[in-house]
C-alpha positions in Angstrom: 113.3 121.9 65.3 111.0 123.6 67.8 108.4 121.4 66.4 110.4 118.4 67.7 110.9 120.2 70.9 107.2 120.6 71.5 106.3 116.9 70.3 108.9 115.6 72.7 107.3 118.0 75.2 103.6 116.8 74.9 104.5 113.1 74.5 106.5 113.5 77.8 103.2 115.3 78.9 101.2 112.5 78.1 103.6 109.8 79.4 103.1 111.2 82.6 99.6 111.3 82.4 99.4 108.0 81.8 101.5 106.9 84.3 99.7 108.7 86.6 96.2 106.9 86.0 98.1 103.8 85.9 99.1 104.4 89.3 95.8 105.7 90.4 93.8 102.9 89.3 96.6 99.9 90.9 95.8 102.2 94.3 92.1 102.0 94.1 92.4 97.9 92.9 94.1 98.1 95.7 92.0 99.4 98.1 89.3 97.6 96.6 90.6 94.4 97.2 91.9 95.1 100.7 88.3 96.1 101.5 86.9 93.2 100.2 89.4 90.8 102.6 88.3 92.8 105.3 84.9 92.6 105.3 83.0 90.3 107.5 79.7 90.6 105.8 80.4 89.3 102.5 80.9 85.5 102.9 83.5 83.1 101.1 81.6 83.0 98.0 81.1 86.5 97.6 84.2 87.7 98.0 85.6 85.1 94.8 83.0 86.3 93.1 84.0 89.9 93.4 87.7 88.8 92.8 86.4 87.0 89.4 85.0 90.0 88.3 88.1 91.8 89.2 90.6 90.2 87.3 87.8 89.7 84.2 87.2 93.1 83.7 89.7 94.9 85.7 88.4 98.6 85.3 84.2 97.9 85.4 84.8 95.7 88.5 86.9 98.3 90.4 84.0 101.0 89.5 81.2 98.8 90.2 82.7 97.9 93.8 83.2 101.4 94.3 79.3 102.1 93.3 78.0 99.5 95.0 80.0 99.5 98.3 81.3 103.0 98.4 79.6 103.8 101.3 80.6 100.9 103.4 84.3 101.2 102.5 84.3 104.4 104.3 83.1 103.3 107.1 84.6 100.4 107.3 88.2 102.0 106.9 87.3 104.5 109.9 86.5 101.7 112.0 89.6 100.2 111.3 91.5 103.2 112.1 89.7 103.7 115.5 90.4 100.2 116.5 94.2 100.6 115.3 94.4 104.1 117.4 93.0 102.2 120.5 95.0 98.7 119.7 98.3 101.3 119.9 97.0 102.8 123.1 96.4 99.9 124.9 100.2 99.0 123.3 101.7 102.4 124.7 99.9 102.4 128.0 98.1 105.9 126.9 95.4 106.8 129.3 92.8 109.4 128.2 92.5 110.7 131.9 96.0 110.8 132.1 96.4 113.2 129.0 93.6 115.2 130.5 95.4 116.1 133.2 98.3 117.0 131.0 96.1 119.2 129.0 94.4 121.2 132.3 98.0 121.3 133.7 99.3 122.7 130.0 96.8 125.1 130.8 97.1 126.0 133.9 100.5 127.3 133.6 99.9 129.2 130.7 101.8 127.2 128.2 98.5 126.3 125.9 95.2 128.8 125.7 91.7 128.2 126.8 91.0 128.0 123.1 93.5 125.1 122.1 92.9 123.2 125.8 89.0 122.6 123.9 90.4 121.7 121.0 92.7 119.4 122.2 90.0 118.2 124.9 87.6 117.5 122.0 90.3 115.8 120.5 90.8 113.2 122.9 87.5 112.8 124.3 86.2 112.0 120.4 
């Protein structure tokens, strides 16, 4: 009996786990293959050639796109966070000056300290 409770235990254990890796590997395919559309580097024939590979050997091409172009998908993902941030602020109307001002106003009356006015600063400056 606790025999069965403990194999029903670890197979639950393991069902998990594999579920879990599952998941983790659809997220990097998919992050793989979102990087690869996004890339302006890699031309038409490239890019089916890295999909090729992808659906052919699912798990080495996802690993060898990771070696390969690790770097770059980095980078490339930051950039296209920094041009979404300033796409939305141009959307908003948000002004860096204005905030600025905010902030040495924030300050001024005592509401934010010297330490989290350079923070902040930095912040929006960067």
């Amino acid at each position: 009996m606790l025999a069965n409770i403990f194999s029903s235990i670890f197979n639950f254990a393991m069902f998990t786990f594999v579920v879990f890796i599952f998941v983790l590997w659809l997220w990097l395919l998919f992050s793989v293959i979102g990087d690869l559309f996004r890339r302006h580097d890699i031309g038409g024939f490239g890019k089916v050639l890295w999909i090729i590979f992808l659906i052919v050997l699912p798990y080495l091409g996802v690993f060898a796109y990771i070696l390969t172009q690790g770097r770059g998908m980095g980078e490339r993902q930051a950039a296209h966070v920094k041009q979404a941030q300033k796409d939305l602020r141009e959307f908003v109307g948000f002004s860096p000056a204005e905030e600025l001002k905010k902030l040495d106003e924030l300050k001024a009356s005592g509401s934010i300290t010297a330490e989290e006015h350079s923070k902040l600063r930095a912040k929006l400056i960067g």
